[in-house]
C-alpha positions as CSV (number, residue, x, y, z in Angstrom):
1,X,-11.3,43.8,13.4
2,X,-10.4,41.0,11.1
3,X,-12.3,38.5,11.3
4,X,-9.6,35.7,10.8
5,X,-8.1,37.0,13.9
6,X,-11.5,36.6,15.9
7,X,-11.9,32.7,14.5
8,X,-8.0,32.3,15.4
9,X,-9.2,33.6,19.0
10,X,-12.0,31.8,19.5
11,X,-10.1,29.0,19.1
12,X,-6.9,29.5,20.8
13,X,-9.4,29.9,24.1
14,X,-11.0,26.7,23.5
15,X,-8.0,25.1,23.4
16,X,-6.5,26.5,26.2
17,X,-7.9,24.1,28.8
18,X,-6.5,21.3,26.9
19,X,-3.4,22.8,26.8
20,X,-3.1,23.6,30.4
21,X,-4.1,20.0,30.5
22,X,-1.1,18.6,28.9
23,X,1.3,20.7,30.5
24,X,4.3,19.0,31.1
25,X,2.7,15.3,30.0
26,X,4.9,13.2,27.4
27,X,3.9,12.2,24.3
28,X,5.7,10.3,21.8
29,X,4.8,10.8,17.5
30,X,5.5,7.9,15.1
31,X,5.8,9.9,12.3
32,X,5.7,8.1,8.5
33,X,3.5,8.0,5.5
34,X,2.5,11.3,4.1
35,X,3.4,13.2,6.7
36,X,7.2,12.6,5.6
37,X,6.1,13.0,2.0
38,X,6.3,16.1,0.8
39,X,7.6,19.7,2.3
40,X,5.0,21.1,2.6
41,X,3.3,18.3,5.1
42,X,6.9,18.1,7.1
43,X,6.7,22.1,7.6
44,X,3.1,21.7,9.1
45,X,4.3,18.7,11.4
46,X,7.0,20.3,12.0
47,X,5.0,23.8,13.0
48,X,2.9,21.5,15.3
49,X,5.6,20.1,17.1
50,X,6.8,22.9,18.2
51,X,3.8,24.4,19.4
52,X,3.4,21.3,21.6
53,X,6.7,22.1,23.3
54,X,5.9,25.8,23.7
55,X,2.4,25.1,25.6
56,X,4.8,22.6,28.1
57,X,4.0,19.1,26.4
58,X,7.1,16.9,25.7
59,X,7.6,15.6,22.3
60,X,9.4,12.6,21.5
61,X,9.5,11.4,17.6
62,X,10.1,8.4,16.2
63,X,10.2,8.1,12.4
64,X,10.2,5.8,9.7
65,X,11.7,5.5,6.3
66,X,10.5,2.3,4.6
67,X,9.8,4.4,1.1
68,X,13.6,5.9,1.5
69,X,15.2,2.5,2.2
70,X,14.0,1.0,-0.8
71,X,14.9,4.3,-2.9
72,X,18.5,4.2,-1.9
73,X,18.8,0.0,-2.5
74,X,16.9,0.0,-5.9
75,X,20.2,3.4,-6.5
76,X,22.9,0.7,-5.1
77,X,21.8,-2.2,-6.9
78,X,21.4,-3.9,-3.7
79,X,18.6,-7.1,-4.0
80,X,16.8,-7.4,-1.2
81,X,15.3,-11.3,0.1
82,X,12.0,-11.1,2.1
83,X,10.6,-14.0,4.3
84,X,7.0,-14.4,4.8
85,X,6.7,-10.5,3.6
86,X,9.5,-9.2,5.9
87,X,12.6,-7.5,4.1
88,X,15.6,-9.7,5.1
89,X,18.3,-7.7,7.0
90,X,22.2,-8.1,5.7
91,X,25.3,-6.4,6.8
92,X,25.4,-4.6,3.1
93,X,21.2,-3.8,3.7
94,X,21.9,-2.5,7.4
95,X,24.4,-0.2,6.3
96,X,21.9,1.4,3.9
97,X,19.0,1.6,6.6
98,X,21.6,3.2,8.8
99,X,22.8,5.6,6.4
100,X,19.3,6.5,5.2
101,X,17.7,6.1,8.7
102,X,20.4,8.2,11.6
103,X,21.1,10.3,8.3
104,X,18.9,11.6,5.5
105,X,15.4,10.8,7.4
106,X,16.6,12.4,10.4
107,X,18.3,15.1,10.0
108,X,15.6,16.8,7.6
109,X,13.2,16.2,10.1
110,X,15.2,17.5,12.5
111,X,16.0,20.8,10.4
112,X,12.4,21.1,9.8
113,X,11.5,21.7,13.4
114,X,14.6,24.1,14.1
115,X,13.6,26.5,10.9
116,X,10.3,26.0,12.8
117,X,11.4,27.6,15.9
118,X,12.4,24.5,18.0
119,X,15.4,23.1,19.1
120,X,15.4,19.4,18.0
121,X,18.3,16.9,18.5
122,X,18.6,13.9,16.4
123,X,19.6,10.6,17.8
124,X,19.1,6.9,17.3
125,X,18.0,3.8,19.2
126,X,21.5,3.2,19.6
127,X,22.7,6.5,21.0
128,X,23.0,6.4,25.1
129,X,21.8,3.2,25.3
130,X,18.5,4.1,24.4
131,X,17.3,0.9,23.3
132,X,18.9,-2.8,23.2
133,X,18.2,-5.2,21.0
134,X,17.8,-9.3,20.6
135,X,17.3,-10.6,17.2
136,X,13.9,-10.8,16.0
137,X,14.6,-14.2,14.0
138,X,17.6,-15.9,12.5
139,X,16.2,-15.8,9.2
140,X,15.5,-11.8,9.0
141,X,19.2,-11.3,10.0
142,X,19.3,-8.0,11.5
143,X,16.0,-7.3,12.3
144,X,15.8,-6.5,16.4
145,X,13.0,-6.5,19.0
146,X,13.8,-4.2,21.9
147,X,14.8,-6.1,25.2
148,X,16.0,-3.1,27.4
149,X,15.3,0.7,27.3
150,X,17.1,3.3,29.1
151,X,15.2,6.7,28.6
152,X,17.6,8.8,30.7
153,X,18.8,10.7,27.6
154,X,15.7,11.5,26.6
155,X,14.5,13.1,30.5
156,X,18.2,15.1,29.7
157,X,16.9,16.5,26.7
158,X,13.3,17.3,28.3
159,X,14.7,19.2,31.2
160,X,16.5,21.4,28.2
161,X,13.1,21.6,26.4
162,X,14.8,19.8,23.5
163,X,12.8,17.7,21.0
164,X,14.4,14.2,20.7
165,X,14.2,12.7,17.0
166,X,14.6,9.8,17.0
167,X,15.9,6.4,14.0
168,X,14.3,3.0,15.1
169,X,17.9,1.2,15.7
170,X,19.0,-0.2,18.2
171,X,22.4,-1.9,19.6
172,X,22.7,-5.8,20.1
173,X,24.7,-7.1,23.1
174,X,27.9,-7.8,21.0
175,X,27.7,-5.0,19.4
176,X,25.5,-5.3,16.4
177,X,23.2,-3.0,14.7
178,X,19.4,-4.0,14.4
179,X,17.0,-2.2,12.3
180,X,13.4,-2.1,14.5
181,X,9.8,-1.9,12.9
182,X,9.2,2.2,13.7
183,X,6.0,1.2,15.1
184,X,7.7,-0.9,17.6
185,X,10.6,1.0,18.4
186,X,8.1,4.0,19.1
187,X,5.7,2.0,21.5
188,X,8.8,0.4,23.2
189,X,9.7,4.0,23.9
190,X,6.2,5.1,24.7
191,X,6.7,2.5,27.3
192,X,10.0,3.0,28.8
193,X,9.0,6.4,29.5
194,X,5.2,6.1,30.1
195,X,3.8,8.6,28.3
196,X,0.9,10.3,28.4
197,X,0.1,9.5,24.5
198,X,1.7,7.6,22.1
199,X,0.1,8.9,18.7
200,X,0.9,6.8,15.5
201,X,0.6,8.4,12.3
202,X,-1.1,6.5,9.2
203,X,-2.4,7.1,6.3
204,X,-5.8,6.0,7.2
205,X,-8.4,7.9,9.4
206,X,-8.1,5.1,12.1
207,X,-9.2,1.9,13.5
208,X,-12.7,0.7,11.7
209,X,-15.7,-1.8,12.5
210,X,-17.1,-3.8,10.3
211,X,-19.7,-1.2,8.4
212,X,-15.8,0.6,7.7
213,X,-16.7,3.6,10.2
214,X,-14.2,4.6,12.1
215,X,-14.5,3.6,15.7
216,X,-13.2,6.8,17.9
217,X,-12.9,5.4,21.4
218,X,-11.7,1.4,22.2
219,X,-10.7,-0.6,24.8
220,X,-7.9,-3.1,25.0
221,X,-10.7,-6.2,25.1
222,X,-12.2,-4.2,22.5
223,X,-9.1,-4.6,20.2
224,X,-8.4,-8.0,20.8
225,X,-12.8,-8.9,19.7
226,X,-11.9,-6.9,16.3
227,X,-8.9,-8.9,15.6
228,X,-10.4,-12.5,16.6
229,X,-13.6,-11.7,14.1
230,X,-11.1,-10.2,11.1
231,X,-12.2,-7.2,11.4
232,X,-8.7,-5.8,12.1
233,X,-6.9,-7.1,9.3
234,X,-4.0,-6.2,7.2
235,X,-1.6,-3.7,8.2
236,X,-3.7,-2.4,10.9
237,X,-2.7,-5.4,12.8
238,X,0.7,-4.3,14.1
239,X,-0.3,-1.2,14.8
240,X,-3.1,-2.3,17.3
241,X,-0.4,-5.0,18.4
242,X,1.5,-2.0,18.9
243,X,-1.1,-0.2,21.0
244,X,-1.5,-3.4,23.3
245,X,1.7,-3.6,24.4
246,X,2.3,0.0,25.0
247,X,-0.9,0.5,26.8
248,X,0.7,-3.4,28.5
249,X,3.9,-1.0,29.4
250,X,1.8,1.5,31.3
251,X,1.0,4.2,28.6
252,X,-2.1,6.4,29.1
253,X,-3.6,6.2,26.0
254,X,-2.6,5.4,22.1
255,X,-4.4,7.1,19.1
256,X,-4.4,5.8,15.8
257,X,-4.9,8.6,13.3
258,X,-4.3,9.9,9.5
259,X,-1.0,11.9,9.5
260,X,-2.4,13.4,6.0
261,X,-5.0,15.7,8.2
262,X,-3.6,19.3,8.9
263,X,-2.9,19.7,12.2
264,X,-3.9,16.4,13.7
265,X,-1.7,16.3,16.5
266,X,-3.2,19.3,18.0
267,X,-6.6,18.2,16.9
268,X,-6.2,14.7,18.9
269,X,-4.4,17.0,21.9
270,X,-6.2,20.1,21.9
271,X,-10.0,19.3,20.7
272,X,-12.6,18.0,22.8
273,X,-13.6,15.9,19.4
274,X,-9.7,14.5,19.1
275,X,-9.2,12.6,16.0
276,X,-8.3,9.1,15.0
277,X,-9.2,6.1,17.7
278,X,-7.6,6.4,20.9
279,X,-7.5,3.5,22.7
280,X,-6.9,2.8,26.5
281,X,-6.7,0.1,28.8
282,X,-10.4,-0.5,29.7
C-alpha cells in the first residue's frame, strides 16, 4: 500500500473530529498579501476553501487589493494625496478601486474556487445592502466606516452552499460609494453575522511579545497590555483593533495568521495545534 496514502489517512482521521466540529459554524477569511500573489498560492486557497464548504463549514471571504489599486493608478496616471499615511479617496480614485476591487480582484478569486470544485458568487459591500457606510473623515474623501450590516444575502447564499466573495465597499446614505479598509469591512461582517471565526490573513506568522515569539492564545485584556507597552506596533495595530471589535460584535474567536503557510486555514480549523494567535474574549 502506498505509503502516501496511509499519511493522507492518518490524517484525514485526525482531523475528522474537528471537522465534525465545525459543521455548519461560519467563518469569514480576509484574504490579502501572498495569498493573492501568485497562482499557484490562490489555487491552494482556493482548494482549501472548498474543502471547508464540503465538510459543512460556511465560508465568507473578504479580499483586499491594495498592491492592485496602486498598479492600475500608477497605468492611468492618476496621483494619489495621502493624509497622515492614508491614501485620499476622489471620485476619479474610487472609480479605479471599484473597477479593480468588484472586478479584477474578485472575479479571479471567484474563478479560482469554481475551477476548484466550488460554487462561489462574487458581490460587494454594496450589493443587497450588505453594508452602509458613513464617511470615515472629510479629508480622506471616500473612505467609509460601516454603520449598518444586513447579512441576509449572505444566509441566502449559505442555505445554497454558495461561497460569498466578497469587495470591501460599501454604499453611503445618498448614494455614494466608500472604499472600506478590507480588515474592517471583514470584521464588520464577522460581526453582523457572528461567526464562529474570523481568520485574517497576513504575511507574518502572528501576534508577537516582546522576545518576537509568537504568542498562540490571547485574550482581549491581553491585547489591549501589548498595545499600551508598544509591543503591538505598526501594522499589527489595526489588525488587533480589528479583532477587538469583532470579538466586541459577538464573534467566537479571531486568529491572526500567515496566509503564505500551505494550508493554513485547515491547519487553524482542523489541527489541535491551529496556527497563528487566536484570540477570544477572556
Amino acid at each position: 500500500m502506498n505509503r502516501d496514502w496511509i499519511a493522507t489517512a492518518r490524517t484525514l482521521s485526525q482531523a475528522l473530529p474537528y471537522m465534525q466540529r465545525y459543521t455548519g459554524a461560519t467563518v469569514v477569511i480576509k484574504l490579502g498579501g501572498h495569498a493573492m500573489g501568485s497562482d499557484e498560492a490562490m489555487e491552494s486557497f482556493a482548494n482549501d476553501v472548498v474543502l471547508m464548504r464540503q465538510v459543512g463549514v460556511n465560508p465568507v471571504i473578504v479580499h483586499g487589493g491594495g498592491p492592485m489599486i496602486n498598479d492600475m493608478l500608477k497605468r492611468l496616471d492618476i496621483k494619489s494625496d495621502f493624509v497622515h499615511g492614508k491614501r485620499v479617496t476622489d471620485a476619479a480614485t474610487m472609480e479605479v478601486v471599484e473597477m479593480v476591487l468588484s472586478g479584477v480582484v474578485n472575479k479571479r478569486i471567484v474563478q479560482a474556487i469554481n475551477r476548484a470544485g466550488g460554487k462561489a458568487v462574487g458581490l460587494s459591500g454594496k450589493d443587497a445592502n450588505l453594508i452602509t457606510c458613513d464617511q470615515t473623515d472629510a479629508a480622506l474623501g471616500l473612505v467609509g466606516t460601516p454603520a449598518q450590516m444586513d447579512p441576509t444575502i449572505l444566509s441566502t447564499l449559505f442555505d445554497r452552499a454558495m461561497i460569498p466573495v466578497i469587495a470591501p465597499l460599501g454604499a453611503g446614505t445618498n448614494g455614494e460609494t466608500f472604499n472600506i479598509n478590507g480588515d474592517t469591512a471583514a470584521g464588520a461582517i464577522a460581526g453582523a453575522l457572528k461567526a464562529d471565526r474570523l481568520l485574517l490573513l497576513t504575511d507574518v506568522s502572528g501576534v508577537k511579545n516582546a522576545d518576537g515569539e509568537v504568542v498562540t492564545e490571547l485574550t482581549a485584556d491581553q491585547i489591549r497590555d501589548l498595545t499600551a507597552d508598544g509591543t503591538i506596533a505598526g501594522g499589527m495595530i489595526p489588525k488587533t483593533e480589528t479583532a477587538l471589535d469583532a470579538i466586541a460584535s459577538g464573534v467566537r474567536a479571531v486568529v491572526i495568521l500567515d496566509g503564505r503557510a500551505p494550508n493554513a486555514c485547515l491547519l487553524e480549523l482542523f489541527t489541535d495545534h491551529g496556527a497563528g494567535s487566536i484570540i477570544r474574549p477572556r
